[in-house]
N, C-alpha and C positions, 0 to 999 in steps of 0.2 A: 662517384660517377660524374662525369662531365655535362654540360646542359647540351652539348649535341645527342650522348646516347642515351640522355633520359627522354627527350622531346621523340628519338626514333624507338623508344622502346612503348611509349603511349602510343604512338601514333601504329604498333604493329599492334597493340590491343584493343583498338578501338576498332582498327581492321577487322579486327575476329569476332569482336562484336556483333558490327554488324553483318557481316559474313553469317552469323548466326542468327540474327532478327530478318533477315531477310531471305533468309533459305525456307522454300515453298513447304505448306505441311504434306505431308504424304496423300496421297487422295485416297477417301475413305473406300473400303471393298462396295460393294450392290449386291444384291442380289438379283440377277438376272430380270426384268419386265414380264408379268404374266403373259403377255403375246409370245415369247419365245421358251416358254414350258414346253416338255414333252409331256402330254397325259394321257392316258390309256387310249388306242383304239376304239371308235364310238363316240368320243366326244372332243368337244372343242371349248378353247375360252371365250366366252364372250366378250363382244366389241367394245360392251361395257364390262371392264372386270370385277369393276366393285362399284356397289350400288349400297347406298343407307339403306336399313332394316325400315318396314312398312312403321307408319305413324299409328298405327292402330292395332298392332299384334305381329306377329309373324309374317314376313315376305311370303316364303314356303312354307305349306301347313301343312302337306299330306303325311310325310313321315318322318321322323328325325331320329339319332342318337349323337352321345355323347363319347368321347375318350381321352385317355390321356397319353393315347399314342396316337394320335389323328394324323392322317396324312391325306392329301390328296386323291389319290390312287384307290384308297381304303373310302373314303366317303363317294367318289365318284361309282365303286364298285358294288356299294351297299342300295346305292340308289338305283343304277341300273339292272343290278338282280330283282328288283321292284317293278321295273318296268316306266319307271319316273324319268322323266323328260330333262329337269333341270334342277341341278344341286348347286348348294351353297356351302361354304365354312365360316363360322364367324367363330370371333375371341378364342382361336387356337383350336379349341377341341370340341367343338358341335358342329354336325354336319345336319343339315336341312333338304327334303327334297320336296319338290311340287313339279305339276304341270300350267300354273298361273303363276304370277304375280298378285298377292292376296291383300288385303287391309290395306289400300291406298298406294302400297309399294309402286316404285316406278324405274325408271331406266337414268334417271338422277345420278350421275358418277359420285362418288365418295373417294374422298384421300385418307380414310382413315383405315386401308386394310394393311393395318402394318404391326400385324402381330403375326409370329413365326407360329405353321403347325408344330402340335403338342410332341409331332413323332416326327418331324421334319424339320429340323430348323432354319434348313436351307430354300423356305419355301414360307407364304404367306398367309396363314389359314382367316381370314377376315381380320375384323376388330372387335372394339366396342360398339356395336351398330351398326357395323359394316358387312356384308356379304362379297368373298372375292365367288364368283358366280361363274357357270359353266354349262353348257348346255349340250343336249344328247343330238348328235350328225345323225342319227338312224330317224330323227321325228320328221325329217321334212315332208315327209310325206302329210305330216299335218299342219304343215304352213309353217314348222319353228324354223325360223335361223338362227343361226349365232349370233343377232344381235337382239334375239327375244324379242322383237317389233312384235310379232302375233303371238306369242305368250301373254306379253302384257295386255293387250287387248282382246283375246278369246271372251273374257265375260263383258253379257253388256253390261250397260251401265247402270251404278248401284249395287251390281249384285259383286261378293267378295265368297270367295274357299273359305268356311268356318271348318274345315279338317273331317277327319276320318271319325265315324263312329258305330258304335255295335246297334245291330236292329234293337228291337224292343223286347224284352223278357214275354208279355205275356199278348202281346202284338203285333202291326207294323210301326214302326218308328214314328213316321211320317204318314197318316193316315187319311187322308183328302182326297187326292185322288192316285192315281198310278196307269202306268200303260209299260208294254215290253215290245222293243224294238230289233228284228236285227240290225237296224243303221242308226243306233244310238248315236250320239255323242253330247257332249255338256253341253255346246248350245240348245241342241232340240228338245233336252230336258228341262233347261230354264226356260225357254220359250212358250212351250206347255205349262210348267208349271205357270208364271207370268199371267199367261192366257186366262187361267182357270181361277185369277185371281188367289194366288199363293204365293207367303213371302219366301219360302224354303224349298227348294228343290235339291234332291238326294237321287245317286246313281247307285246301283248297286246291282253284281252279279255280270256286268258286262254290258247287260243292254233290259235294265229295268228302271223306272223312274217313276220317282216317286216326291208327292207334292203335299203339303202342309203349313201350317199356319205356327207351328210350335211341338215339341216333341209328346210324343206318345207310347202309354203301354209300357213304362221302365223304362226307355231309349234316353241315352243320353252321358254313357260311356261311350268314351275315346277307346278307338281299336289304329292298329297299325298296318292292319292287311288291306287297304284297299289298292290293290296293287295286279286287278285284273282290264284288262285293253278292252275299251271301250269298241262295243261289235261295229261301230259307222265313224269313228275319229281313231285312224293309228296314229298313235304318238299321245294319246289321251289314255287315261285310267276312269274308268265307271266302278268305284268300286271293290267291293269281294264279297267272300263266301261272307255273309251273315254280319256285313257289314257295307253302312253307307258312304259315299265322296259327297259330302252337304255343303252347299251354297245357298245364299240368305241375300234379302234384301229388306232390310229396316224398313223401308219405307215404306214397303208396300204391306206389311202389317195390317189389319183389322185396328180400325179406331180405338181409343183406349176404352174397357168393358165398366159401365159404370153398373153399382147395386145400390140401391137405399141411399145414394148420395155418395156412395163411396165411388174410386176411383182405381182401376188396377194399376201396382207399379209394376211390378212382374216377379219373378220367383226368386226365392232368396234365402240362403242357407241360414239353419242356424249351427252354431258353435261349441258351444260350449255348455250349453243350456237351452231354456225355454226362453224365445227371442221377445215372446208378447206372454208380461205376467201380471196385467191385469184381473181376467177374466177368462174361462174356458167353458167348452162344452162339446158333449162326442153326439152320435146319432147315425144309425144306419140309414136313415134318408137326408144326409146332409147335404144342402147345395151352397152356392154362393150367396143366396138370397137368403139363406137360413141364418147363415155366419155374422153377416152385416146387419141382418135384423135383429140379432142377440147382440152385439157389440153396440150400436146407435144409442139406444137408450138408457144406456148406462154411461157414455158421454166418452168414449173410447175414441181416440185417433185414427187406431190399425185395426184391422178384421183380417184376419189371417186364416187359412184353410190348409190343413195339412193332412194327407196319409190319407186322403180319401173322405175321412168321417170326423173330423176335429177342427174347434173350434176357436182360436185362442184372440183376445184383443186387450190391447194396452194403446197406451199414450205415447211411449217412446220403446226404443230397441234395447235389448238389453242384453246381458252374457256373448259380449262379445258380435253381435248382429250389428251390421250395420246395412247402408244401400247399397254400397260398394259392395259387399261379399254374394254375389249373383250366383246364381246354380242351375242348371238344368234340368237337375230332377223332379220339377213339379209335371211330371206322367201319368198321375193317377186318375180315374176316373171318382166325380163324386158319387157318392153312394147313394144320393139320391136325384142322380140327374148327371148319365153317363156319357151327355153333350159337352160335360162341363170338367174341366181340372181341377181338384183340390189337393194340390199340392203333390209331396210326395214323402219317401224316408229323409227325415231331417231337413225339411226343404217345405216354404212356404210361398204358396200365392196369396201375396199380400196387396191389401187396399187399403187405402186411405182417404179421408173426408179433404 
């Protein structure tokens, strides 16, 4: 070959070269922007579409499930058979609904809804701690917009949705005070409770409320049905049949309850065993006075009260107990002093020096 049609036969393949390093890549598909979804009749996307998961539990507490066909359509549908104001999808196949933004949640945008629903893949179902969020056009009548400005701000401040739960077995739940309203709604019932000096206020039945300091009388199961319209807030839930919408404010709590030097932490499951294996003792007149005065002198840490009439204390936790594992089921009255909580099944009101 000649040094002319070797030089034009490089210079044709370097052509193609770069003809190839230089040709655009194809621009990748989208998936359409949540503002221009079609979703059911009744609702809309919010202005925020994806919001990070509250720093302290759940955004939406009142009801949720799970699937692994999740779609849109099906969690928007689930929650407004409910009567719930505002759903969520996160990590593909959990759907969440509430009428608040609960545990510190806020209107914070998130870029992290970028996992496709379980039953949809042409669509966003949250993330990892992301909520892609929506809210119900029928609530305006209770001040919601689509951009959950008064969602987020219905509770005053301090107080947060601790979720849906069954009245008491052999009680009321929440036993402090109570009042029944036709023009309920969850403000009026925190306000009251507030008032009356209570950290807990519970709706329940539509237009009942009810105030306490800590659960009562068995209460302390999670129910799913609170999914009755509040008689004086449309576009709000107070509740159901035999079951409460509970919100709580820490801070307004009764000072910590001190006995014989001891100090309440608060109720606390045990596991796997008996959490305090120092020392025990039962008594049909048991109180919390009784407990810590049989623990003290024998040089015990914990004084623990359990099931009403038992007494247990140790130095450390043990069979799996620790502070972390919290419970709600300390509801029982002591057996000798029915002012007072000793504990419940498997569940101690525990103190310590």
């Amino acid at each position: 070959m000649s040094s002319l049609a070797l030089f034009s036969s490089l210079l044709l393949a370097l052509g193609t070269f770069n003809s190839a390093v230089a040709a655009p890549a194809a621009a990748p598909s989208t998936a359409p922007a949540p503002a221009a979804w079609t979703v059911p009749s009744g609702w809309a996307v919010a202005s925020t579409p994806c919001i990070a998961e509250a720093p302290n539990g759940r955004a939406l507490t009142w009801i949720s499930y799970t699937s692994s066909n999740m779609s849109i359509e099906s969690c928007l549908q689930y929650c407004g058979n409910q009567n719930v104001p505002i759903a969520g999808l996160e990590y593909s196949g959990e759907c969440y609904c509430g009428g608040v933004l609960a545990n510190g949640a806020s209107l914070s945008s998130s870029a992290t809804c970028n996992m496709p629903c379980s039953g949809d893949s042409g669509r966003m179902c949250g993330g990892p701690g992301a909520l892609t969020l929506f809210v119900s056009t029928k609530s305006n009548a209770a001040g919601l917009s689509s951009d959950l400005t008064s969602a987020a701000t219905t509770l005053p401040s301090g107080w947060n949705s601790v979720g849906c739960y069954k009245e008491g077995t052999t009680g009321r739940a929440l036993d402090g005070y109570s009042y029944a309203t036709p023009a309920l709604n969850i403000a009026t019932c925190i306000s009251q409770c507030r008032s009356k000096g209570y950290s807990m206020a519970g709706l329940e039945y539509g237009s009942e409320c009810y105030c306490d300091n800590e659960f009562r009388n068995g209460a302390g199961a999670t129910a799913n049905n609170c999914n009755m319209p509040c008689s004086g807030g449309p576009g709000q839930n107070c509740g159901g049949a035999g079951s409460l919408q509970v919100f709580s404010n820490p801070s307004l709590a009764p000072a910590a309850m001190t006995s014989n030097g001891y100090t309440k932490q608060g109720c606390y499951q045990e596991v796997s065993g008996r959490a305090l294996t120092g020392a025990s003792t039962a008594s049909d007149s048991m109180t919390i006075d009784t407990c810590t005065a049989f623990c003290k002198p024998l040089g015990f840490k914990y004084a623990a009260v359990e099931y009403g009439r038992e007494c247990f204390c140790g130095s450390s936790l043990s069979n799996g107990a620790s502070l972390g594992k919290y419970s709600t089921q300390c509801t029982m009255k002591c057996a000798g002093n029915t002012k007072q909580l000793c504990g419940g099944p498997n569940a101690l009101s525990l103190y310590s020096l």
